[in-house]
N, C-alpha and C positions, 0 to 999 in steps of 0.2 A: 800460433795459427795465423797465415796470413788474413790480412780485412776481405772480407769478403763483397762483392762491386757494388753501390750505392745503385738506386733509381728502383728501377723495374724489378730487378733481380732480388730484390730485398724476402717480397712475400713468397718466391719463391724457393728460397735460402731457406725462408724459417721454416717452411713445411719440410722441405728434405729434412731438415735436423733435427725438426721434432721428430720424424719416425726413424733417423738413425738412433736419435737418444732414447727412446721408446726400445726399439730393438737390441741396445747395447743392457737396459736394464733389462729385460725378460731372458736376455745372454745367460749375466748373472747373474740373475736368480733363478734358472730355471734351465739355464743351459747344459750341464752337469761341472760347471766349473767349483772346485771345491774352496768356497771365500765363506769367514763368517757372516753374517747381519751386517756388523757395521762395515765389514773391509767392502760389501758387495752398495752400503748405500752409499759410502765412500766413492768408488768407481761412478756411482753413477751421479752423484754430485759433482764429482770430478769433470763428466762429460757433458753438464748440464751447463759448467760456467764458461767450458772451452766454448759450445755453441754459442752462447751469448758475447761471451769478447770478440770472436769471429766476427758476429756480424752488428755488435757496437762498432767494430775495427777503432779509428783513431778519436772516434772520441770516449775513450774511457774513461780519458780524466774527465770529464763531465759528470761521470758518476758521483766524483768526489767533489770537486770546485764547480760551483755553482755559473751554470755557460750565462754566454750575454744573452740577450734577448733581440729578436731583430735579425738575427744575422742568418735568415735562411731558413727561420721556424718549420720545419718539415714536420713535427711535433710537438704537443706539450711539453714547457721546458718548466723544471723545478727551482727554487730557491729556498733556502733557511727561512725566509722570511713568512714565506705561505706553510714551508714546513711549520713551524711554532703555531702558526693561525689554524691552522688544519687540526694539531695536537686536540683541540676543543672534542672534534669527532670521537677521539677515543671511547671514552667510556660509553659513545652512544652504541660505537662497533663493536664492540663488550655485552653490553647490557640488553639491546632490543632484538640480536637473534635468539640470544638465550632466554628471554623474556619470550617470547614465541615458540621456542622450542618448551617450554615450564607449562605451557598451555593444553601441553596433549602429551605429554609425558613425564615421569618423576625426575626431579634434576637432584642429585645425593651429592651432596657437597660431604669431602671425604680431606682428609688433614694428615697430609706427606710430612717429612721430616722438610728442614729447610735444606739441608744438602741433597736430598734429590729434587726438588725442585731445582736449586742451583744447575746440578749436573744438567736436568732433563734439559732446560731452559737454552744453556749451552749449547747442547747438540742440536736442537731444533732451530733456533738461530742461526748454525754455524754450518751446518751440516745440511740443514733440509731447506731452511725458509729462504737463505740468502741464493745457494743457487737457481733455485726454484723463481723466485721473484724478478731475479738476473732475466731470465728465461723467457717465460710465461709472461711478464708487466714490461719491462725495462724493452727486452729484444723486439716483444711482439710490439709494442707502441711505433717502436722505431722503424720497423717494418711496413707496420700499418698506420702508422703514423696520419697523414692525409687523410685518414677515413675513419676517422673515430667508432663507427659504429661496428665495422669490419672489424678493426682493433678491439672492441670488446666484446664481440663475436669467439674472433679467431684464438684469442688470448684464452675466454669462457673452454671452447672446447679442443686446446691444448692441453687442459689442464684436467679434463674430465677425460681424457682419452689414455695422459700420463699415469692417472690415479686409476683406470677401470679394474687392476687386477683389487683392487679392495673392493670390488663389486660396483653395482649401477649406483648403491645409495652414496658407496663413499664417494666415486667418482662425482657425482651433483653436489655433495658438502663441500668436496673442494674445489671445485668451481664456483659454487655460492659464496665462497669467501674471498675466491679470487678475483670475481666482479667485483667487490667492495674494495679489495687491495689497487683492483685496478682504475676505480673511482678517484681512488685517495692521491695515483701516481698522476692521470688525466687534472687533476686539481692543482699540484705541483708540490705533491711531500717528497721528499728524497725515498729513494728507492729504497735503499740501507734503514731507512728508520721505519719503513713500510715491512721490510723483511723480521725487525726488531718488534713488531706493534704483533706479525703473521705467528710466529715464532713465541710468542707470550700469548696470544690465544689459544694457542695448541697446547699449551703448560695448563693454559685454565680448563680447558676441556677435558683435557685428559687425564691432567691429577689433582686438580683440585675442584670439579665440576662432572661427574660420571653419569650420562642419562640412563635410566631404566629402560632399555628398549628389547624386542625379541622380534621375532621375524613378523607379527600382527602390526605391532605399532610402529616398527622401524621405518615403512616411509609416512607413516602421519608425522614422526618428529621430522625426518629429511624434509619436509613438506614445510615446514612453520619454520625450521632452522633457514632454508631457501627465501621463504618470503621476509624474514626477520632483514638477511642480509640485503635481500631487493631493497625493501625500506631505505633502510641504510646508503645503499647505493645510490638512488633516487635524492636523497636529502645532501649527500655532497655534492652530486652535479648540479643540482640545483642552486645551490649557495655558490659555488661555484662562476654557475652561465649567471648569475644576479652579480658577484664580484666583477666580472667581467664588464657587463654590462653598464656598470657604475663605473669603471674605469676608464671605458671606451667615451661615455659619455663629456665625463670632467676631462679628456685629453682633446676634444671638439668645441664644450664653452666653457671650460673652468668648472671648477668646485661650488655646489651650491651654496649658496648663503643663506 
């Protein structure tokens, strides 16, 4: 696909393609084209990473080799380095929306074999979280890059607008998570390991973490799973604009003594 033109045209690009890629899944699954489950998530994983390379255009290797700094910052740029520092967050992004959601509903921890785990793990990685992240974090940063707050705006309800055919709750969980995925990319973790971290909470939620919910309480947990993730989100930018701030400083008079 050719790059699609840098500047102005950026946020414009990504809204067109979010609602081609939107209309391409509702195609297939709902269009009467005859694809199973996976061949029909496939297609639209498919369509999800062409948007995204489109309009990364030439810098894709960026994705993978860590860019300089400096050279035009149009956006938060990532490193290995903050990657590893960042890791610390894990278990917080784990542990405090599901500690929120245990609050107002039953959390039934249930014990899969380890080959479906493996498998599930796999697919949600490979299949849903990486293009999805591509997409939604990676493209829309770059997009909106200059305006952080639009970026986690417009990122927020791409993603809620992606996800609406699982209803308004799922639509808001997955956006709730995608503000904290999109925290952690604003921070500077590599996109890929954001994708890897998205992709193993959906393994814990899903098979090894199953909430009790039915249509009474299903938005009181959407409700504490949403604020768990705010927290969360909150606490990386934070640490974050404070790393910053400490950096900016020592490069003006030196390192404290």
């Amino acid at each position: 696909m050719a790059e699609i033109a840098r500047g102005s045209g950026m946020p414009l690009a990504f809204s067109f393609l979010l609602f081609a890629v939107a209309g391409i899944a509702y195609f297939v699954r709902h269009g009467g084209v005859d694809l199973s489950p996976l061949a029909a998530a496939t297609a639209v994983s498919a369509a999800l990473c062409i948007a995204a390379l489109g309009l990364i255009g030439r810098e894709i290797p960026t994705l993978f080799k860590q860019p300089d700094r400096g050279r035009g910052d149009a956006y938060p740029r990532w490193s290995w380095g903050q990657t590893l520092r960042l890791s610390v967050f894990v278990p917080l992004v784990i542990a405090l929306p599901t500690f929120c959601a245990a609050t107002v509903v039953t959390i039934q921890p249930i014990a899969p074999t380890l080959l479906s785990v493996f498998v599930a793990l796999s697919v949600q990685i490979v299949l849903f979280a990486i293009p999805q992240e591509l997409f939604f974090r990676e493209a829309a940063l770059r997009a909106f890059g200059r305006n952080l707050t639009l970026a986690f705006v417009m990122s927020c309800l791409a993603t809620a607008l992606f996800h609406l055919p699982l209803g308004f709750a799922g639509a808001a969980l997955a956006a709730a998570s995608g503000a904290v995925a999109m925290a952690l990319r604003v921070a500077g973790m590599n996109i890929f390991v954001i994708a890897a971290l998205q992709g193993t909470a959906t393994v814990i939620f899903g098979r090894l973490l199953v909430a009790q919910t039915d249509a009474v309480n299903l938005w009181y947990y959407t409700t504490a799973f949403t604020l768990g993730c705010g927290f969360c989100m909150v606490i990386i930018l934070l640490n974050h604009r404070g790393a910053e701030a400490g950096a900016y400083r020592e490069e003006l008079i030196g390192p404290a003594r």
